[in-house]
Every structure is written in C-alpha cells, then in structure tokens.
C-alpha positions as CSV (number, residue, x, y, z in Angstrom):
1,X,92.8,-95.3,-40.4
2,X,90.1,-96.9,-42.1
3,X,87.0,-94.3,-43.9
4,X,83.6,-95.1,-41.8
5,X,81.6,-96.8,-45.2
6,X,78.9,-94.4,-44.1
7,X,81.2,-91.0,-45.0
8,X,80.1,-90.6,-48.5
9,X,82.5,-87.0,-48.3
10,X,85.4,-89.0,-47.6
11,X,84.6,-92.3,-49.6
12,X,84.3,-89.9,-52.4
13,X,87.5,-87.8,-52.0
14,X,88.2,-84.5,-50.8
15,X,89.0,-82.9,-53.9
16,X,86.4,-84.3,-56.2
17,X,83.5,-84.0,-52.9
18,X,84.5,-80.1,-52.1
19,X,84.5,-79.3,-55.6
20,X,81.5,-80.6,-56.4
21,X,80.5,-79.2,-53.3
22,X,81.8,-75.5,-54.6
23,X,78.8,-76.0,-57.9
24,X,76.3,-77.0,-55.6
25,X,76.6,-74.0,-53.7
26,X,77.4,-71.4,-57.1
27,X,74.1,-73.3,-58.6
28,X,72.0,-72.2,-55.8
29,X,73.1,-68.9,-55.3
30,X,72.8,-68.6,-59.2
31,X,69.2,-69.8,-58.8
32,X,68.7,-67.0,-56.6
33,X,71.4,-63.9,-58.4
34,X,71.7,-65.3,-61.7
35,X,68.9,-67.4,-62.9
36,X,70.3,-67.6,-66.3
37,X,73.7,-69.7,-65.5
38,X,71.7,-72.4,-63.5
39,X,71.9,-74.6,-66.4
40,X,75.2,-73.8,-67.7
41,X,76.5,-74.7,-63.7
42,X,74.5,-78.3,-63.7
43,X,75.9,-78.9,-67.1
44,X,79.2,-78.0,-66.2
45,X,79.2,-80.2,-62.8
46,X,77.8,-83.1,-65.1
47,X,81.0,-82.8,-67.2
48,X,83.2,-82.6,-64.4
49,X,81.3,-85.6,-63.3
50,X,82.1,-87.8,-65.8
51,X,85.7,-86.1,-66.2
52,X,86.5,-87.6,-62.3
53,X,84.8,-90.7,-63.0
54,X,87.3,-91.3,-66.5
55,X,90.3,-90.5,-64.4
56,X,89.5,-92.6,-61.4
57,X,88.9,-95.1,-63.5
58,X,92.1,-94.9,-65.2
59,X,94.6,-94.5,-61.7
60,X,92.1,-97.3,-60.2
61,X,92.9,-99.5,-63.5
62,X,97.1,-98.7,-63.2
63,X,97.0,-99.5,-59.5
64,X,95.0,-103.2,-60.1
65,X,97.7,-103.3,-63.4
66,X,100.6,-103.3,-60.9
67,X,99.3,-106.0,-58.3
68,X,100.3,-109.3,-58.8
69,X,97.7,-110.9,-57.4
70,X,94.3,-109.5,-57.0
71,X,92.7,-112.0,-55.0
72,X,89.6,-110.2,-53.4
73,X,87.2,-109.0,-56.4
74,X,85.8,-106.7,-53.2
75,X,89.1,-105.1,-53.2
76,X,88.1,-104.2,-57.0
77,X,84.9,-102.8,-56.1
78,X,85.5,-100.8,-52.8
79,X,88.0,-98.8,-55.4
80,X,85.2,-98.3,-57.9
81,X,82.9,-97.3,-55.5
82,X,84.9,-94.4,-54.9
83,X,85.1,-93.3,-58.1
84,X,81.4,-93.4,-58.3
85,X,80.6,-91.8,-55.4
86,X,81.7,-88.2,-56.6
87,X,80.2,-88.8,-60.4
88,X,76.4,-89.6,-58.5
89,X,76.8,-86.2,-56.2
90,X,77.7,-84.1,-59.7
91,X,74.5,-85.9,-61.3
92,X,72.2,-84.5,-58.0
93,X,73.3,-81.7,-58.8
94,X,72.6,-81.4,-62.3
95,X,69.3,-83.0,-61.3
96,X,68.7,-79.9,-59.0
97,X,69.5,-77.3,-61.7
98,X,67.2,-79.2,-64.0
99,X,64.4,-78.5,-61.2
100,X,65.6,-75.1,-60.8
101,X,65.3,-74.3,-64.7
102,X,61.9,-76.4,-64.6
103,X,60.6,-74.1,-61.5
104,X,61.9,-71.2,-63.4
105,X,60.3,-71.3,-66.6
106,X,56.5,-72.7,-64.6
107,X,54.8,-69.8,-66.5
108,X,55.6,-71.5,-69.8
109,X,52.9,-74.1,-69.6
110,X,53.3,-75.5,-73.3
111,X,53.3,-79.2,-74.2
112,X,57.0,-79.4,-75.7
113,X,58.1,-77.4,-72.5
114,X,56.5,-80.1,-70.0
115,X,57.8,-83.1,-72.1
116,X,61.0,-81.3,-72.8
117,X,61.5,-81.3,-68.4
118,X,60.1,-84.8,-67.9
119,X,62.2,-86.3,-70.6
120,X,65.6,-84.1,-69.2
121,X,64.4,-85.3,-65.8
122,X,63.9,-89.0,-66.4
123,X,67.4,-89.1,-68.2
124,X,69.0,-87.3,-65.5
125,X,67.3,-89.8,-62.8
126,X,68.5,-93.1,-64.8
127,X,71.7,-91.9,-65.4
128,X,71.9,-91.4,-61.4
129,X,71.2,-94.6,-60.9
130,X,74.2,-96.3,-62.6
131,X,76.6,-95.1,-59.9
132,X,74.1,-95.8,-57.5
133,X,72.7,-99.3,-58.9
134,X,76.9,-100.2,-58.9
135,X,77.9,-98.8,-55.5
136,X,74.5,-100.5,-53.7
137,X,76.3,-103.9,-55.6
138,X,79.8,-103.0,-54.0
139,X,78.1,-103.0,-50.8
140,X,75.9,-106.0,-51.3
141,X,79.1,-107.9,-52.4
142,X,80.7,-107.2,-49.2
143,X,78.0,-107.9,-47.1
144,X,76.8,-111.1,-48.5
145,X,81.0,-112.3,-49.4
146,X,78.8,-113.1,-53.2
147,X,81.8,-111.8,-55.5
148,X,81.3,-114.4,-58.0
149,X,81.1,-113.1,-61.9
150,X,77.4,-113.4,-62.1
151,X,76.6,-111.6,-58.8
152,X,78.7,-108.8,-60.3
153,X,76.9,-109.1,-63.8
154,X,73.0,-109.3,-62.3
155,X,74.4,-105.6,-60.1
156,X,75.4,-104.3,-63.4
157,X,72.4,-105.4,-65.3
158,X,70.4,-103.9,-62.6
159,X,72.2,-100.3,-62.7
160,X,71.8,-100.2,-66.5
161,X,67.9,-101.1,-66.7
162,X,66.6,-97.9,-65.4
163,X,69.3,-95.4,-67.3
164,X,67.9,-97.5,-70.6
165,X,64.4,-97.0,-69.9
166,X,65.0,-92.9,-68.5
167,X,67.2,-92.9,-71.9
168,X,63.9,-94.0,-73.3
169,X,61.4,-91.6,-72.1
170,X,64.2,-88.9,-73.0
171,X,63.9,-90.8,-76.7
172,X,60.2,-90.2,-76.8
173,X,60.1,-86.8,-75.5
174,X,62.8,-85.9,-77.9
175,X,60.7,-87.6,-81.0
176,X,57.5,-85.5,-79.5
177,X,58.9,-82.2,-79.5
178,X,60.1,-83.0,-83.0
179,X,56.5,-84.1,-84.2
180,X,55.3,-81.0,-82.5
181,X,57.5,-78.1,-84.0
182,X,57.2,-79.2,-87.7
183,X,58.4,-77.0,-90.0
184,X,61.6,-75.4,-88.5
C-alpha cells in the first residue's frame, strides 16, 4: 500500500520519526525540569540527524547499486526524500532548543549574547532548508515530470543558497564576538 505523500511520519520512517519524536518531547520537558540539558538534547538530536541522513544515504545508494536499470530519476528522488524528511524534523528541533536556550538566558541582554543567538539561529534556519529546498525539488520533479539534470541542479542550487548565506551571518556573528572579547 502506497504512503499518502502528505504523511511526513510515515514518509520519514517509523523508527527515525518516533525517535526524533522521543527528543522533541525530553527537550520540552527539559525546558520545563531541566533547563540546563536543553542544549545538550537539540545538539544531540542534530547528530542523530545527520547520523540517519549518512545511513539512508548509504542503504538508498546499495539499493540504486543493485538495479540494473534505473530508468525514472523520480524513483531516485522519492528515496532521498525520505532520508531527508527525518534529518529536517531533528534540525526543528534543534531549532526549538536554540529558542528555548535564547528565551532562557533573555535577562542577559549583552551584545555578544544577541549576536551569538542570531548567528546560532540563522545557521540553524539555512541548514533546515537543504532538506527542505531538496524534498520541495523531489516534489516539483514529480509534479511537473521535469527530471532532467539541470532541473535537478537549479533545486540543489536553490537548497544550498540560503544555508551559505545563514552559514554567513553565523561567520559574522562569530568574527563579532571575537572582535568584542579581546584579550582572552
């Protein structure tokens, strides 16, 4: 039986979606019981991220190894579009405890503390949108029957330009905070 394309849970995987799922739920109760693991819980749900991402990759790269002929690229892409979907839900959720730690700390109202959050935010948003930016191609692809190399390059292109320019913001707010703590 064929997944409903609007059934992100299932798209994504049981495994990958409940566990995910299991952080979202520890981070929020932390916010609430222990304020000080928040970050700790968004990092580790980032790692874990990336961690299903790498080894969907690698079983959706074996099973395209064994076909013969792979003669829909959309097959390709409705494979790495489930792979994705979990690594975006384990970036919200770092994104979440990176509010949570921001909402936190409000009393400390320094400079390097605002452009330390806005840079850690605008990384966190641009790396969202590569899994985003590439699943919105996989759809697009399908829809439209465009699977041609540059219809899959422009949707790449378009998922990387806003992780480079969060990565730059994150740059800048990094090369501020060293400018303004001179001398450690």
């Amino acid at each position: 039986m064929p997944i409903p394309e609007y059934n992100l849970f299932l798209l994504g995987g049981y495994v990958p979606m409940s566990i995910v799922t299991v952080f979202l739920i520890a981070l929020l109760l932390a916010a609430w019981k222990a304020p000080r693991r928040v970050k700790e819980i968004g990092l580790l749900t980032l790692a874990l991220g990336f961690l299903w991402m790498a080894i969907g990759l690698i079983i959706h790269s074996n099973l395209m190894q064994d076909e013969d002929d792979i003669s829909s690229p959309n097959l390709v892409w409705r494979g790495l579009k489930c792979w994705l979907i979990p690594f975006a839900y384990s970036i919200i959720v770092y994104i979440v405890s990176l509010i949570i730690c921001f909402i936190r700390k409000h009393s400390d109202c320094s400079v390097t503390y605002w452009v330390k959050g806005i840079g850690l935010l605008a990384l966190g948003l641009g790396l969202l949108w590569i899994p985003v930016g590439l699943i919105r191609t996989s759809d697009l692809m399908q829809v439209t029957g465009d699977a041609s190399l540059s219809a899959i390059w422009l949707g790449v292109e378009r998922s990387l330009i806003p992780f480079a320019c969060g990565l730059i913001v994150y740059i800048i707010s990094l090369i501020i905070r060293i400018v303004l703590k001179p001398g450690d």
